[in-house]
VMD Tcl script that draws the C-alpha trace (Angstrom):
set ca {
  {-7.94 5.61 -13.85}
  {-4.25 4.82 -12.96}
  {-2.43 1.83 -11.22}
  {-0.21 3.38 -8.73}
  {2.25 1.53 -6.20}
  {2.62 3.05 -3.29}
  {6.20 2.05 -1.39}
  {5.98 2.42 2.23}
  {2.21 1.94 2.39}
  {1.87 0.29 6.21}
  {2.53 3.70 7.49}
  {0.27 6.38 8.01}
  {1.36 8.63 4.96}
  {1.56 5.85 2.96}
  {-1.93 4.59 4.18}
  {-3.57 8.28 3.66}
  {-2.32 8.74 0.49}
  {-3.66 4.80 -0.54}
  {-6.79 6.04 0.46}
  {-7.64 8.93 -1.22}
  {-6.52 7.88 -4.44}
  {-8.68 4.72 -4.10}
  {-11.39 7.14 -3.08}
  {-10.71 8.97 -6.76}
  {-10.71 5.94 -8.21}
  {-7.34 4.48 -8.67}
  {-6.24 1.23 -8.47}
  {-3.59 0.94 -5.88}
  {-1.51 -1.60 -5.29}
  {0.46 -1.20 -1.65}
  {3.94 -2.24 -0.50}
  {5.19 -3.28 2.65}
  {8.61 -4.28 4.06}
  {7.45 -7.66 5.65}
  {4.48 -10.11 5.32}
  {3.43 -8.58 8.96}
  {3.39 -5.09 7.91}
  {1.77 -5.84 4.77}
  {-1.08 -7.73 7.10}
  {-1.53 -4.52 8.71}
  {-2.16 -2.62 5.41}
  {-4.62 -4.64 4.45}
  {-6.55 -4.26 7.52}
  {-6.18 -0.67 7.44}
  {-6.96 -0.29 3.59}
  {-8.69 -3.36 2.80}
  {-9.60 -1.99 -0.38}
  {-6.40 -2.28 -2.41}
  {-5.60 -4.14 -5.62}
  {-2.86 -5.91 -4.20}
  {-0.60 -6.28 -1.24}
  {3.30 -6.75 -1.84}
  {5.46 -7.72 0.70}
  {9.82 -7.09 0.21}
  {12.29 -5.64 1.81}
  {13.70 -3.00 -0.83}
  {16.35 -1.78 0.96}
  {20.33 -1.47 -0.76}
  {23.43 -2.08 0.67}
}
mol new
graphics top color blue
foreach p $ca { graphics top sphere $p radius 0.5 }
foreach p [lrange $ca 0 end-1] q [lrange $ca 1 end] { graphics top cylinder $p $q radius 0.2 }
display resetview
C-alpha cells in the first residue's frame, strides 16, 4: 500500500484517479485549491485519508 497525494483532486480526473487507487487500496490523501472545493471532494470521494485545502499556485 502507498500514500499518494493527489493535487487537483476536486476535479473529475483528479476525483477518478482518487478513486481507483483507493479502490486498490491506497491511501489517498486529496488536495484542493480552497476550503469549498475541498468540501466538494469529500462529498464526491468521501473515502479519503485526508482533505487539504491551499492555493499552490507561483507568481
Amino acid at each position: 500500500m502507498s500514500h499518494i497525494f493527489i493535487s487537483g483532486s476536486s476535479t473529475r480526473p483528479g476525483l477518478m484517479a482518487a478513486g481507483r487507487l483507493f479502490q486498490q487500496g491506497h491511501d489517498v490523501v486529496l488536495h484542493a485549491r480552497n476550503i469549498s472545493r475541498a468540501e466538494d471532494a469529500r462529498r464526491a470521494l468521501p473515502q479519503p485519508k485526508l482533505v487539504i485545502a491551499g492555493d499552490l499556485e507561483t507568481s
